[in-house]
C-alpha positions as CSV (number, residue, x, y, z in Angstrom):
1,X,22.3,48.3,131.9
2,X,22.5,47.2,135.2
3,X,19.2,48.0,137.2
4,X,19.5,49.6,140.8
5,X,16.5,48.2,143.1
6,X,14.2,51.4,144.1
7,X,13.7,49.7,147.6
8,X,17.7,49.1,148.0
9,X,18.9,52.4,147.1
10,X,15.9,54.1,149.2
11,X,16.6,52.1,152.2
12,X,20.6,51.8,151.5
13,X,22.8,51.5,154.9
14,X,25.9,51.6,152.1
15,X,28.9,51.9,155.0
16,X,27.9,50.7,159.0
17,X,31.4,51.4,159.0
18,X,30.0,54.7,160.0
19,X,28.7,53.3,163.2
20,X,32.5,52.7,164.4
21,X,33.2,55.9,166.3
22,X,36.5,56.4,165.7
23,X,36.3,60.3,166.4
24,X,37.8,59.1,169.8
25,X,39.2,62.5,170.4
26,X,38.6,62.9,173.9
27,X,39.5,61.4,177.1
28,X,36.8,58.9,178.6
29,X,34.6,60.2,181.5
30,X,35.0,58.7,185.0
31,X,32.6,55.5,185.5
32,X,29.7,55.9,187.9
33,X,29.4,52.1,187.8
34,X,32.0,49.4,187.4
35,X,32.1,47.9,184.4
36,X,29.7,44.8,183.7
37,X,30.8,41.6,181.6
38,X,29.0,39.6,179.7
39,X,29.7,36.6,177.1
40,X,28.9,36.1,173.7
41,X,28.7,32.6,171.5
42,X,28.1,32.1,168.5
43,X,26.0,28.8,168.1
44,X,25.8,28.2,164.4
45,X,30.1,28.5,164.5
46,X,32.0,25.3,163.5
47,X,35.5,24.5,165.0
48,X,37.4,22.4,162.2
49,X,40.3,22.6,164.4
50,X,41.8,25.0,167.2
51,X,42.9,27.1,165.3
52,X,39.8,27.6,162.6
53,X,36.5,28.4,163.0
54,X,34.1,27.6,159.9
55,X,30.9,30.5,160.3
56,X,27.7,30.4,158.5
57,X,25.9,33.7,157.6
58,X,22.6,34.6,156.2
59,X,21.5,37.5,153.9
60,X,19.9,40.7,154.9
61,X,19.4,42.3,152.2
62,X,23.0,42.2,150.8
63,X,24.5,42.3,154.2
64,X,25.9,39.2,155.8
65,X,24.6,38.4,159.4
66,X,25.2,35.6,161.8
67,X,23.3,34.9,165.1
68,X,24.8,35.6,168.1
69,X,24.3,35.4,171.7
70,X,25.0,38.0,174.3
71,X,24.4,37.1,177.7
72,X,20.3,36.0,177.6
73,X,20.0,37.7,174.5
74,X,20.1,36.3,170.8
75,X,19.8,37.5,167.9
76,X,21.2,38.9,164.5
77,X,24.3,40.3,164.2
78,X,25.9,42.1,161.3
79,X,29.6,40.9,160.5
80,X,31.1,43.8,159.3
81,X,35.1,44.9,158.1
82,X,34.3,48.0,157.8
83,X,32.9,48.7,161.7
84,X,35.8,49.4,164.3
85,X,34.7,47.0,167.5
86,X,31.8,45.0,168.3
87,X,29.1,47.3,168.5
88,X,25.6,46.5,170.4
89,X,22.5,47.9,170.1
90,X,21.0,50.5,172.8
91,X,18.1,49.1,172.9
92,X,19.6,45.6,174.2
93,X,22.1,46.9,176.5
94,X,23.1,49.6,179.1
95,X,26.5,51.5,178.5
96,X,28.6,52.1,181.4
97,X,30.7,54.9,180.4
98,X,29.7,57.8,177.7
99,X,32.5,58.0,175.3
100,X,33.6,61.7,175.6
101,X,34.4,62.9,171.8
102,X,33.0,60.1,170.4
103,X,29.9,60.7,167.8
104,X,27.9,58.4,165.5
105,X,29.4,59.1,162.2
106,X,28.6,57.6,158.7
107,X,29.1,58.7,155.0
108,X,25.5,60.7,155.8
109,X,26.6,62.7,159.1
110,X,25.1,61.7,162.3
111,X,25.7,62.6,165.9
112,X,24.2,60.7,168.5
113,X,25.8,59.8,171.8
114,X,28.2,56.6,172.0
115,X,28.4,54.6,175.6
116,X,31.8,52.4,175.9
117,X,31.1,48.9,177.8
118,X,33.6,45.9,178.8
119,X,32.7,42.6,177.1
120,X,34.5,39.9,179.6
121,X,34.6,36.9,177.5
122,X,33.6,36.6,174.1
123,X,32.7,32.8,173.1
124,X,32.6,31.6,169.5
125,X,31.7,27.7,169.9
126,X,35.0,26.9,171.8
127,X,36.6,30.3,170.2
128,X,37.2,33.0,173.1
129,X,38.3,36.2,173.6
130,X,39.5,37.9,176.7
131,X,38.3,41.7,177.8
132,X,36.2,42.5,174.3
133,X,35.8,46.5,174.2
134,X,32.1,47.3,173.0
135,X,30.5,50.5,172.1
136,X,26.7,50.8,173.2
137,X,24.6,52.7,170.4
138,X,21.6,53.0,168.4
139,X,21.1,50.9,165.4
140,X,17.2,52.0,165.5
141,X,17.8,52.9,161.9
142,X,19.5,49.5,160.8
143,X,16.0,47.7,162.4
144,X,13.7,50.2,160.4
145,X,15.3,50.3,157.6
146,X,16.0,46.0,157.9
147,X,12.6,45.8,159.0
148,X,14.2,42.9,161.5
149,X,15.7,43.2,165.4
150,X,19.4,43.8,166.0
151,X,21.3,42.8,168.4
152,X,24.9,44.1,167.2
153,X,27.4,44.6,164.7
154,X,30.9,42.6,164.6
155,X,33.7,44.6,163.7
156,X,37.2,44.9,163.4
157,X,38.9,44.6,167.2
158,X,37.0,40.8,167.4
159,X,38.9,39.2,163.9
160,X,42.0,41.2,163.9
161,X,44.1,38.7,165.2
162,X,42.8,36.2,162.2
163,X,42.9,36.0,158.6
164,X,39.3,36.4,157.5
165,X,37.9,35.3,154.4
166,X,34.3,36.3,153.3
167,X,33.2,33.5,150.6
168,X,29.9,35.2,149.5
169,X,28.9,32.4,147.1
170,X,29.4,29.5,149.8
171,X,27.6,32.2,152.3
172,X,30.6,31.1,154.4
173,X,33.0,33.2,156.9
174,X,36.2,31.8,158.1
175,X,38.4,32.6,160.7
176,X,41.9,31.6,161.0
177,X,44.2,32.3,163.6
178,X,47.5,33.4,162.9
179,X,51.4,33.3,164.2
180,X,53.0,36.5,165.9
181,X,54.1,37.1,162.4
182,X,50.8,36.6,159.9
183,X,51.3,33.1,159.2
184,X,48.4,30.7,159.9
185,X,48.5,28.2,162.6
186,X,46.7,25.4,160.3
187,X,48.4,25.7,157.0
188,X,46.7,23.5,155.2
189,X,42.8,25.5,155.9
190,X,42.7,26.7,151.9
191,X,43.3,23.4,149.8
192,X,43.2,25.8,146.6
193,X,45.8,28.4,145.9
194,X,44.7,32.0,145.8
195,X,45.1,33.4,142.3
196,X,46.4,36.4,143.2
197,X,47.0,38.7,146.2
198,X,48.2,42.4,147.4
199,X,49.0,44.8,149.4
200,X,46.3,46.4,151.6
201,X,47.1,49.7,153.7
202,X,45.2,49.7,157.3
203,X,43.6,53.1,158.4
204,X,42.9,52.8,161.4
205,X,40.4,49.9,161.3
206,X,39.8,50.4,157.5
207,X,40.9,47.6,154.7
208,X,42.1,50.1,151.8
209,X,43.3,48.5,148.3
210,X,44.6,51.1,145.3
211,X,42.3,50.3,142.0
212,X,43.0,51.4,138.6
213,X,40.3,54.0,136.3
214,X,41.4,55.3,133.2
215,X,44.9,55.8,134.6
216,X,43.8,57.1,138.1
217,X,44.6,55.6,140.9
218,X,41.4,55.7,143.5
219,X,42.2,54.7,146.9
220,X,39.2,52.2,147.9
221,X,38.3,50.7,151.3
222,X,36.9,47.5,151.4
223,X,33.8,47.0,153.0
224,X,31.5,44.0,154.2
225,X,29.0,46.2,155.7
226,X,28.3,47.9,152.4
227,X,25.1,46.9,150.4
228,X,26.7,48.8,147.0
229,X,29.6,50.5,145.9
230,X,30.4,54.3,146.6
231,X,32.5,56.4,144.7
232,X,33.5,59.8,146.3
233,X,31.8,63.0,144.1
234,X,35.1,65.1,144.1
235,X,36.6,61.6,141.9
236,X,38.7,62.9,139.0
237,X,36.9,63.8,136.2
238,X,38.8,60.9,133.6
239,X,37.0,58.5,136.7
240,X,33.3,60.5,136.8
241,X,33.4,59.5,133.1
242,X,33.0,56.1,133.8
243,X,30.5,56.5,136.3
244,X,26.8,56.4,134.6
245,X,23.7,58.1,136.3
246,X,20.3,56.1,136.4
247,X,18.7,58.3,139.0
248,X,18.8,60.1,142.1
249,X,17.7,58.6,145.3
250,X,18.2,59.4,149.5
251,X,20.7,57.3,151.4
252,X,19.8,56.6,154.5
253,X,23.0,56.0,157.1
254,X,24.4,56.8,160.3
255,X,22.3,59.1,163.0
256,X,19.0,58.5,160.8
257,X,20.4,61.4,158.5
258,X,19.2,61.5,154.7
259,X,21.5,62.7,152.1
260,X,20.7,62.6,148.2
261,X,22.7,61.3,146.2
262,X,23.7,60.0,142.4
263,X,23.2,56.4,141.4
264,X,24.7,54.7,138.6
265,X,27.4,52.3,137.3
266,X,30.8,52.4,137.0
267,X,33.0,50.9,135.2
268,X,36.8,49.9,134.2
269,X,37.8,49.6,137.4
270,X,41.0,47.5,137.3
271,X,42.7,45.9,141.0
272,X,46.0,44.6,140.0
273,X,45.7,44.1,136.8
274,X,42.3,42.1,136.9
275,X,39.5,44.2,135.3
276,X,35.9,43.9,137.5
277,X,32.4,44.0,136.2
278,X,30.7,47.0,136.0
279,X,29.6,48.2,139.1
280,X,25.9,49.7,140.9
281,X,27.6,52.3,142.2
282,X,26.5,55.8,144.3
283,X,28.3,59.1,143.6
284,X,28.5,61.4,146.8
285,X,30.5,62.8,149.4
286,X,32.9,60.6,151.8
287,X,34.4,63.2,153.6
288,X,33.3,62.2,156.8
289,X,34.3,58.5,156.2
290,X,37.6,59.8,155.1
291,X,37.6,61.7,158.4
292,X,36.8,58.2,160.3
293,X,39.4,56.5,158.8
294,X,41.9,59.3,158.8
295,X,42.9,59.5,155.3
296,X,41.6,60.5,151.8
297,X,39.1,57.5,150.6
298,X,38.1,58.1,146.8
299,X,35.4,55.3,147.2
300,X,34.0,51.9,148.9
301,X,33.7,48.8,147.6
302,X,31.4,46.2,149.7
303,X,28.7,43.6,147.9
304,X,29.4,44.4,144.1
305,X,32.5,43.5,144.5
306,X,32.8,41.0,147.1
307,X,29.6,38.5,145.6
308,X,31.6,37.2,142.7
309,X,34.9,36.2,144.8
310,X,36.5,34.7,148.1
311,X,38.8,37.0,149.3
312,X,41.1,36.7,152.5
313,X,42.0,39.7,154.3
314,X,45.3,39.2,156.4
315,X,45.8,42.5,158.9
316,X,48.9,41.5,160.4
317,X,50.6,40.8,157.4
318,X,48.7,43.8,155.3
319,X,47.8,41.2,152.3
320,X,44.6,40.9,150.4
321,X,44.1,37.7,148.8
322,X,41.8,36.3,145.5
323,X,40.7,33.9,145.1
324,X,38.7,31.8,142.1
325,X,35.4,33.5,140.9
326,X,32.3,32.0,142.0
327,X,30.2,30.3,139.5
328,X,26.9,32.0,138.7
């Protein structure tokens, strides 16, 4: 059986999608101060081409961060699917403008305050983007629990406009820029075929794929920024009988909050007809993350299932696409 590491699961971040803030239900308060700018580069990104930008990551714990550099500042930065914008740390960096009806949400609760900010340039190497929306927040509970400085989080509204594919094997990230219509701009950036691809459905920010358990159909959302798998407590009961409990432990997550919860494996879960490995896996509740994303999500799927395979994530088109297995 699959063992589930006490200091993971104690210490378990599971979704910084929850640090998106997509409970944007109010309008934004005046400024007091004009916006300020500031740039961001990536030194450790590779241009293979203008188009393609080849980015290196490093491990912490089973989240993939790059280094960054905003303004003076540089550091570590988490790249993460699951988080809505680029999201910087309080501690770092002043907000200009409190975002009114706008709350630090996770899969554990959490309300602390969220500041908006205007990024002017964002610079990847000899990659930019124009007028980069930031949210200004605290990740004091990413650095405790990390044990390590952070400067941000990358989200969603930075790589949207690129296919992105997460190679967890080659600790590799690339970024492809794409046509008004989804197609790439360098064709020939994958020299191998995927082996198969589908459909994705886009909440909001959210990557959500439909998997297979014992004739169920769970709606999933994919997620970089997960360190193990959820699976939503209310699950149908065919699906809970897959799911085996080793122990209960406290997940830590957005807004410092603590929740207990169930952890386990699960197993026979089938994405388009390819059967996955059995699973480390935490049962609870992901009613808030359903709230952030605006629709029912019956579970997450982040490191367990993303460190055996490259997959390519194409937004504009809404296509998913697998590649080979990595070797062990």
């Amino acid at each position: 059986m699959p063992v589930i590491p006490e200091n993971m699961v104690r210490n378990c971040l599971a979704v910084l999608a929850g640090l998106c803030i997509p409970l944007f239900a109010g309008a934004v308060t005046t400024p007091e101060t004009a916006d300020a700018t500031a740039d961001l580069s990536f030194p450790d990104a590779v241009r293979s081409s203008n188009n393609t930008y080849r980015i290196p990551f490093t491990w912490v714990g089973r989240l993939p961060a790059v280094t960054a550099k905003v303004d003076t500042t540089v550091g570590t930065f988490f790249f993460d699917t699951g988080a809505e914008c680029l999201l910087l740390n309080s501690r770092l960096f002043k907000g200009q403008v409190r975002v009114v009806g706008s709350s630090q949400y996770g899969v554990t609760g959490g309300n602390d305050e969220v500041f908006s900010r205007r990024v002017d340039s964002l610079n990847w190497e000899n990659f930019f983007l124009e007028n980069v929306s930031a949210r200004v927040l605290s990740l004091a509970h990413i650095e405790r629990a990390r044990n390590i400085p952070v400067v941000g989080i990358i989200g969603y509204d930075v790589f949207k406009d690129f296919e992105v594919l997460l190679d967890y094997g080659a600790r590799l990230i690339v970024l492809t820029r794409l046509d008004k219509n989804g197609y790439r701009l360098d064709p020939n950036v994958f020299p191998d075929p995927p082996i198969d691809s589908l459909n994705i459905e886009l909440a909001r920010h959210g990557v959500l794929i439909k998997a297979q358990v014992e004739g169920k159909t769970l709606k999933m959302h994919l997620d970089s920024g997960a360190e193990i798998n959820l699976l939503d407590r209310l699950a149908p009961k065919k699906v809970l009988n897959r799911f085996t409990i080793i122990k209960r432990v406290n997940l830590l997550g957005a807004g410092e909050n603590k929740v207990e919860v169930l952890a386990g494996t699960l197993s026979g879960v089938t994405i388009n007809q390819s059967v996955c490995d059995t699973m480390r896996t935490l049962l609870t509740s992901l009613d808030d993350l359903s709230l952030i994303l605006g629709t029912r999500v019956d579970g997450v799927l982040g490191y367990e299932y993303l460190r055996p395979r490259k997959v390519l994530i194409n937004y504009k088109r809404r296509k998913l696409f697998l590649f080979e297995p990595q070797k062990p």
